[in-house]
C-alpha positions in Angstrom: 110.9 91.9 110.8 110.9 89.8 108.7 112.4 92.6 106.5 111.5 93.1 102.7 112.0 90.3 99.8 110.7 89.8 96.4 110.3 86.8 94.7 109.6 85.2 91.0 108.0 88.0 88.3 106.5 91.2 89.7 105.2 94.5 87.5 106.9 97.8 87.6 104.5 99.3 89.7 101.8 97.9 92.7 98.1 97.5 91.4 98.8 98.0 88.0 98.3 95.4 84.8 100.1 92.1 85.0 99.4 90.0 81.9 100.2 86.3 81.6 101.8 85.2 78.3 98.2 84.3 77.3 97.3 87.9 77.7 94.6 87.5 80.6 95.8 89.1 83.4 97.6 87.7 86.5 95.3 88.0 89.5 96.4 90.0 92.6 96.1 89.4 96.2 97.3 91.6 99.2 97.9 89.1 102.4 98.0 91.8 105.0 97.9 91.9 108.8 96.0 94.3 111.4 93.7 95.2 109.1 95.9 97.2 106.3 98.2 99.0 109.0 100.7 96.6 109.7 103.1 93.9 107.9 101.5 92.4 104.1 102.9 90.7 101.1 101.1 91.4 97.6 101.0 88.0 95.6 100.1 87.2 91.7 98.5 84.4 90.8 97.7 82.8 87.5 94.0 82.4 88.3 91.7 84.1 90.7 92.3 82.5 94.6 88.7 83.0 95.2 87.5 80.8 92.7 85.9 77.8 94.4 83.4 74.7 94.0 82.3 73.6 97.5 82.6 74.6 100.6 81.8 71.4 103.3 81.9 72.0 107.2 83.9 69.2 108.8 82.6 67.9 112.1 84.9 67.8 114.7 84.5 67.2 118.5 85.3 70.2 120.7 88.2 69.9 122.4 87.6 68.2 125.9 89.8 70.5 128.2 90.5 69.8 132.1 91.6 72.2 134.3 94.8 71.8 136.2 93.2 71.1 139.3 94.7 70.7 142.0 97.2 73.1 140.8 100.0 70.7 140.4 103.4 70.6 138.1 103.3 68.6 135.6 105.9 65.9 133.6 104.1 64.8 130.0 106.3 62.4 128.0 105.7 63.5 124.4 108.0 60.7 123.0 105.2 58.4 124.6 102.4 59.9 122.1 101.5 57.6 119.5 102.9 58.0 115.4 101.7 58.2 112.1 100.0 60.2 109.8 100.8 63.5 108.6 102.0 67.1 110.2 98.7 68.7 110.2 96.1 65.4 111.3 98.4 64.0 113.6 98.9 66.8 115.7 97.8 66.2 119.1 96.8 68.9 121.6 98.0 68.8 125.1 97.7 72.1 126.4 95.7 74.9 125.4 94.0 78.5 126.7 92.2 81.0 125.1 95.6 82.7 123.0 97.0 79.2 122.8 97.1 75.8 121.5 100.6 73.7 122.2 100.1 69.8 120.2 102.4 67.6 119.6 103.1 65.5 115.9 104.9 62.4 115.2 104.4 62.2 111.4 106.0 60.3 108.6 103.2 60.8 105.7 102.7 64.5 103.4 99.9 66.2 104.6 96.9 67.9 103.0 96.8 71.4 102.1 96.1 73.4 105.2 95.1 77.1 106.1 95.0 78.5 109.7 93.0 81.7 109.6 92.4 82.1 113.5 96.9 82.5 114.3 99.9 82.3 113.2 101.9 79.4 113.9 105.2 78.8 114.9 106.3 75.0 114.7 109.6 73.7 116.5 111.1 70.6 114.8 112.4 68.5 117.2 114.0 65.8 114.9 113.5 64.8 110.9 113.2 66.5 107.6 110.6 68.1 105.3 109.5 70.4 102.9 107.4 73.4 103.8 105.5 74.3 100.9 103.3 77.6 100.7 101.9 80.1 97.8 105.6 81.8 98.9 107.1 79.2 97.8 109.1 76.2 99.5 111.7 76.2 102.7 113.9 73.3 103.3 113.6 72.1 107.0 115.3 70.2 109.6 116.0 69.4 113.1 116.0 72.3 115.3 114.4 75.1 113.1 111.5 76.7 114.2 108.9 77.8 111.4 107.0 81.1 111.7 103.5 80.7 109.5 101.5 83.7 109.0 97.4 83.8 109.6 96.2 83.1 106.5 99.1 80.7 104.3 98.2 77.5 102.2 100.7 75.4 102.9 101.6 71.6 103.8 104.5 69.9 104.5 106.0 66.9 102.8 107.5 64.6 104.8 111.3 63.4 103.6 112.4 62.0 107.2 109.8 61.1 110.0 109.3 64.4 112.1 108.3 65.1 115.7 107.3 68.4 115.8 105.8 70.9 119.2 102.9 72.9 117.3 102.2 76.1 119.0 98.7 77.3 117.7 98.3 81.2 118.1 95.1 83.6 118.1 97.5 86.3 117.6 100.9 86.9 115.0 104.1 85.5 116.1 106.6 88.4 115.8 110.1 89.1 117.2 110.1 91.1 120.7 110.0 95.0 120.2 112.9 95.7 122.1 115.6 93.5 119.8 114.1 96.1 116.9 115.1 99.3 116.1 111.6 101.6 115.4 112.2 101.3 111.7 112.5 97.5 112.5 116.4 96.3 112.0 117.5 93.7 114.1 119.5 95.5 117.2 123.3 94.6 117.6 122.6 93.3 120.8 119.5 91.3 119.4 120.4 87.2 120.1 120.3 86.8 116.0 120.0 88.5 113.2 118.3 88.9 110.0 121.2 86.7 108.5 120.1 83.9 110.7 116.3 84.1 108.8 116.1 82.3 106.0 112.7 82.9 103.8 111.2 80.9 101.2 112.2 80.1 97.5 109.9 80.2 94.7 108.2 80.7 92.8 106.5 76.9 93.8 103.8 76.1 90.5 101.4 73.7 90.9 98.6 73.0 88.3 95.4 70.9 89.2 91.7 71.1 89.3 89.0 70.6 92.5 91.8 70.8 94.7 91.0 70.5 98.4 92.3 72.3 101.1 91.7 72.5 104.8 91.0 75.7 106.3 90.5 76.3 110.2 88.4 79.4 111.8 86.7 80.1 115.3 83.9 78.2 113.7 85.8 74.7 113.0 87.3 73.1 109.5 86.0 73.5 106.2 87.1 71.5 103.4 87.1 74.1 100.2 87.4 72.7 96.7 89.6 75.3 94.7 88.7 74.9 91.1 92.5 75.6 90.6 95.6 74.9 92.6 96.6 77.4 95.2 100.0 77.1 94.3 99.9 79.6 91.5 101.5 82.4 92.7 104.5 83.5 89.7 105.8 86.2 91.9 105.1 88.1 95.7 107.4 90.7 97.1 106.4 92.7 100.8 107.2 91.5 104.7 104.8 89.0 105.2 105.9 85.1 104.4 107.1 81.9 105.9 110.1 82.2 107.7 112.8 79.8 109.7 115.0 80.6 112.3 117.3 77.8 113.7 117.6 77.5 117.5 121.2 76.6 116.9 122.0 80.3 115.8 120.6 81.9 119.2 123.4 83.6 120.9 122.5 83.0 124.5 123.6 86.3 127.1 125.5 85.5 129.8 126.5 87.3 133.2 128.8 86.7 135.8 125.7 85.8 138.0 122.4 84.6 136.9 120.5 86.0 133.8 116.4 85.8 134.3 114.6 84.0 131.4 113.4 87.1 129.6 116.9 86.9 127.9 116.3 83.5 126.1 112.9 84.7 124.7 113.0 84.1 121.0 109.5 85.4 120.1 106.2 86.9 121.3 102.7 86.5 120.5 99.6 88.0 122.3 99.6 86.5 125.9 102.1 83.9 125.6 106.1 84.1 125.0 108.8 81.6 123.5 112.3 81.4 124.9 115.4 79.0 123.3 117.3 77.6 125.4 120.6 76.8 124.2 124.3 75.7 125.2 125.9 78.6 126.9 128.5 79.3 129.8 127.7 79.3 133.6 127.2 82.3 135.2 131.2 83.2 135.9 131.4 85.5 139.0 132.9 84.8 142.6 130.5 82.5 144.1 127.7 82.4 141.3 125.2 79.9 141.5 124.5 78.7 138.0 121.3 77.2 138.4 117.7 79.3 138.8 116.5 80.4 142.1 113.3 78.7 143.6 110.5 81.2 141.9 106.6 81.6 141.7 105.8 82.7 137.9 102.8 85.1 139.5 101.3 86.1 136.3 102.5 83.0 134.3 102.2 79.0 133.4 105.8 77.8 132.2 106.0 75.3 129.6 109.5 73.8 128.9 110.2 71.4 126.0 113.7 69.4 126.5 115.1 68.6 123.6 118.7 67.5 124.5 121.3 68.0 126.4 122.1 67.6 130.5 119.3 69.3 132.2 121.2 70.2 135.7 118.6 71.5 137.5 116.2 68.7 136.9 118.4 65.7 137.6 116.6 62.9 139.5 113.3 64.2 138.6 113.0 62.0 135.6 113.0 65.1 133.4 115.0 63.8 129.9 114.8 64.4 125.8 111.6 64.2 124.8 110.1 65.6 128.3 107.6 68.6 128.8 107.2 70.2 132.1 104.6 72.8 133.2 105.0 74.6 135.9 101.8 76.9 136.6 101.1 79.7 138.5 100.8 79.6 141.8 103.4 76.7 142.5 107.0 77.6 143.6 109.3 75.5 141.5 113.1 75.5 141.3 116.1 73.5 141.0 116.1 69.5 141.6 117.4 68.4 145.7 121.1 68.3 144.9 121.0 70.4 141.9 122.7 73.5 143.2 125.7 71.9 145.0 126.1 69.5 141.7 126.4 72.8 139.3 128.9 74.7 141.4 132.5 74.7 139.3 130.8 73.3 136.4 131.8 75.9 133.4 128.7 75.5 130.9 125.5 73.8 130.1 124.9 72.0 127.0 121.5 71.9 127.2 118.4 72.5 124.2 114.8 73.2 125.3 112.4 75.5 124.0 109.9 77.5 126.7 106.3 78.8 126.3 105.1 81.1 129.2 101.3 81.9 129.1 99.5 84.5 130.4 96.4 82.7 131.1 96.1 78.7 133.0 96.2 76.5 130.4 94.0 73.6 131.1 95.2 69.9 129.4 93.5 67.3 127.0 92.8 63.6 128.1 95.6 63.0 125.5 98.1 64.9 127.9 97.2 63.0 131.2 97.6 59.9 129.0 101.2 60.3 129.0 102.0 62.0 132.3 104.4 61.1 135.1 102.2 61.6 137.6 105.1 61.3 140.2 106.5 64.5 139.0 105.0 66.8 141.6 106.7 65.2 144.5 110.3 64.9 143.5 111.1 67.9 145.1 109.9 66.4 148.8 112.1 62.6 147.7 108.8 60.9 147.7 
């Protein structure tokens, strides 16, 4: 998952000649992951990818990470960061670890061409419109889809409608939990979506150009390369490695007559970190059920919620709202709102959105999170 597609003009046969109507031959590349034993995508481009003119180190300052200390829950206002400038630039980290980077982007403008080659990345739009473009080819995006990029894609994304956009940087893939997959990797009937639900890239997406720049980020920092041709060459690709968008409006939350754990909203996993979807759903429907979560201590966790909409019962009076991110981290007890539990009793469903990141490792936060924190969070549990 995702499962196979091909795209554009491909040869009869893998690793065989491809000419272009000029006669030179198209130039293969296999994008592949783990090494060559897992997931790849074989590409053909109309002139050679590794063609270059400069290469230029960019400085940047290293990230100035704090740790969460004392060991407090946290309320960061994300619609309180400041906007402008494009997806990629404009991204501003909050949290971060050592298999994780969560930013934040408010961004009206198209941004450059980009390549992460430490992750994938899997980007949630909270609100706006745009075009992801890639060497796979473009994907038409919108409020509330989530946007899988492999390690490795040029892409960039041009802005149609200002976007606000959570950025979840990984050192690992991005891939749909095991146990929703059969072991020859269909999507399980009692999976929350399907592969109907996944939507892949159109193409092929030509571009022609010369000394074309594009930004690519390691574990050594950003280098600007110069391609002495566009990247966007690519006249056909076929395998199980691309772009891909699943909306968080076609997650079929589980219910129960008493209260599901969270495991059952996760959406995706990467190495050391998890994302669940939280989505409008009925209330737990048995005699006496409580529908809000139990008080609980995530022992081996941090829990990062995003609230994108909705009533968020178990938070009332906390100041929690659209637009809120809270982080609970290991080693506090957190739970339902004073008031919470008696308010949600008889109430038939929740109409709430949010999207959750539990880490396996503290995550520490930037100067730029603090910045925007409600530092009264921690004590609305005690009324003070």
């Amino acid at each position: 998952m995702p499962y196979y597609r091909s795209v554009g003009s491909l040869p009869r046969k893998r690793h065989v000649q491809f000419r272009q109507d000029s006669g030179e031959l198209h130039v293969e590349e296999l994008m592949s992951s783990e090494g060559f034993s897992e997931e790849s995508a074989l590409l053909y481009h109309r002139h050679s990818p590794m063609a270059i003119t400069s290469a230029e180190l960019l400085a940047t300052a290293p990230d100035a990470l704090r740790d969460n200390a004392p060991v407090l829950p946290r309320h960061l206002r994300l619609h309180e960061c400041p906007e402008g400038g494009d997806a990629i630039s404009g991204r501003r980290l909050l949290l971060a670890n050592e298999d994780v980077r969560i930013s934040y982007a408010v961004a009206g403008e198209t941004s450059p061409l980009y390549r992460d080659a430490v992750g994938d990345e899997l980007v949630y739009l909270e609100s706006g419109r745009a075009t992801f473009e890639s060497v796979f080819g473009r994907l038409e995006v919108g409020e509330g889809d989530y946007v899988v990029v492999p390690t490795h894609t040029t892409h960039r994304w041009v802005v149609h409608e200002p976007v606000r956009m959570l950025c979840i940087d990984s050192r690992s893939h991005v891939r749909v939990p095991a146990r929703y997959l059969s072991t020859r990797g269909q999507l399980l009937e009692g999976a929350p979506y399907s592969e109907r639900d996944v939507r892949g890239p159109d193409g092929p997406l030509l571009a022609d150009g010369a000394d074309v720049p594009v930004l690519v980020r390691t574990g050594a920092g950003l280098t600007r390369y110069t391609y002495a041709h566009h990247p966007f060459d690519v006249v056909g690709w076929d395998g199980c490695l691309y772009p891909w968008v699943f909306s968080i409006h076609d997650f079929e939350p589980i219910v129960g007559s008493v209260h599901q754990p969270p495991p059952v909203h996760q959406t995706f996993a990467g190495s050391g970190f998890v994302v669940c979807s939280f989505v409008p759903r009925l209330f737990d429907f048995g005699p006496g059920a409580v529908p809000v979560p139990y008080a609980h201590a995530n022992v081996d966790s941090d829990e990062v919620l995003f609230y994108v909409g909705g009533d968020f019962m178990s938070r009332a009076g906390s100041g929690i709202g659209p637009g809120s991110m809270s982080l609970h981290p290991a080693g506090f007890v957190h739970g339902p709102q004073p008031g919470s539990v008696e308010r949600a009793l008889g109430r038939p469903a929740t109409d709430e959105l949010a999207v959750m990141i539990d880490t396996f490792r503290p995550l520490r936060l930037t100067d730029a999170a603090l910045e925007i924190e409600d530092t009264t969070y921690a004590w609305t549990w005690s009324g003070s």
